[in-house]
N, C-alpha and C positions, 0 to 999 in steps of 0.2 A: 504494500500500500504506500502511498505516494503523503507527500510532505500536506500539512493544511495552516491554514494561517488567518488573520484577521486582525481589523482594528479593535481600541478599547473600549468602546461602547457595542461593540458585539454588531454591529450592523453589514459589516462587510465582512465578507468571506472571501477566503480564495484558494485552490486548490494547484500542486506542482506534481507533477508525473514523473518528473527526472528527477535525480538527485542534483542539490544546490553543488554549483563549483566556483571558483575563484572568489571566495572570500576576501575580501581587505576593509581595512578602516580606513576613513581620510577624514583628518585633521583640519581640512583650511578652513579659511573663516566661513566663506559659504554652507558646507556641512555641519559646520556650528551650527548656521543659524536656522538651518535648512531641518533639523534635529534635533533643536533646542539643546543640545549639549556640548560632550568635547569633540565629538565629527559623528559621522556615519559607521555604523557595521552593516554591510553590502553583499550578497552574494548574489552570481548569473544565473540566471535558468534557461535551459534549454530550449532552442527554439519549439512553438508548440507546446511545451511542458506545463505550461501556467495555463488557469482558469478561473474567473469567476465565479463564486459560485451562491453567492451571494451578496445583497445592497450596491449593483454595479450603477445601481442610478443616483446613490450615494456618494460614488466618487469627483472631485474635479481636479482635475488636471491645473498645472503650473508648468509653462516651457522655461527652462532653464535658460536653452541657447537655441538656436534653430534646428528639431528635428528632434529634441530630445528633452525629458522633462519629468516630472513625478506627479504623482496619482497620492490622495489623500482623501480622509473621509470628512464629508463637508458638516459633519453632525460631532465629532470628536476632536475633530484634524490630524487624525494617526497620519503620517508619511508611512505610505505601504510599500511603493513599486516606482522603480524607474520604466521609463519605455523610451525606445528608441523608434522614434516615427507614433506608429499606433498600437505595438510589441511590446509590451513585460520584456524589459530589457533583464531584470533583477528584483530582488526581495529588500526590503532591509530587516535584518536579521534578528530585529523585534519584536517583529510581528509574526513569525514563526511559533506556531503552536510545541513546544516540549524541544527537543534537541535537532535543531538543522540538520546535523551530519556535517559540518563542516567548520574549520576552526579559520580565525586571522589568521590568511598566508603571508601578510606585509601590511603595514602604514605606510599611508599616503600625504604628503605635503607636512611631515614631521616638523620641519621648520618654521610654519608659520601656526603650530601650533599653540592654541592657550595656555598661556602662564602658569595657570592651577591644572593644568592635564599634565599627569602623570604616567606614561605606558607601563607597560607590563606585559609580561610573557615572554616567548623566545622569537618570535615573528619581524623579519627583518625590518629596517625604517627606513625611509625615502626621501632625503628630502622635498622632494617632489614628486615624482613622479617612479614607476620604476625601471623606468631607462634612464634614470639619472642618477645624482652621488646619496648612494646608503648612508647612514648615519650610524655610528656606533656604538653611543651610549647614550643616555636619556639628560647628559649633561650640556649635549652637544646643539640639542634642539630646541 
């Protein structure tokens, strides 16, 4: 059986057929705000693998940049999903019913992270991006 998920006033539902992959967190300020806290925890879902499956008239959309943007519930404001076009591009990994199956593979834009954000774990740091310079200790960001 496949992953289930939802916002916190129970209204929306949504179901994944694949298992979640490429997890990562990002720190920048946009994810801050975008998730009221220290960034995002994010993971893909397969093309096809996401559904709604409930309160999908509950959702509104926010385009980020052109083409790409997040889904939230307009009765809570849970941030559920990214999409790329009109595609569940991703989950964010709070809205995940019991354990994803998936851990932080890296942080994202470590550098411009909040002052009072703290990391943790063993999951590589990025200054930015991850084709760019890692970061190596939590001193450094």
């Amino acid at each position: 059986m496949g992953l289930t998920g939802g916002c916190f006033c129970g209204g929306v539902r949504y179901a994944i057929a694949e298992p979640l992959r490429d997890a990562r967190a990002c720190h920048c300020s946009r994810c801050r705000k975008t998730f009221s806290g220290a960034g995002s925890a994010y993971a893909e879902v397969a093309p096809g693998a996401f559904s709604w499956v409930a309160g999908e008239a509950m959702l509104t959309r926010f385009d980020t940049v052109p083409g790409f943007g997040l889904v939230f519930c307009s009765v809570c404001g849970t941030t559920l999903a990214g999409l790329a076009g009109d595609a569940v591009h991703g989950v964010t990994l709070g809205t995940v019913d019991g354990d994803p199956g998936v851990q932080i593979a890296w942080h994202l834009h470590v550098a411009s992270k909040a002052p009072w954000d703290h990391l943790g774990g063993e999951a590589p740091r990025y200054a930015e991006g991850p084709d760019g310079p890692r970061i190596e200790d939590e001193g450094s960001g």
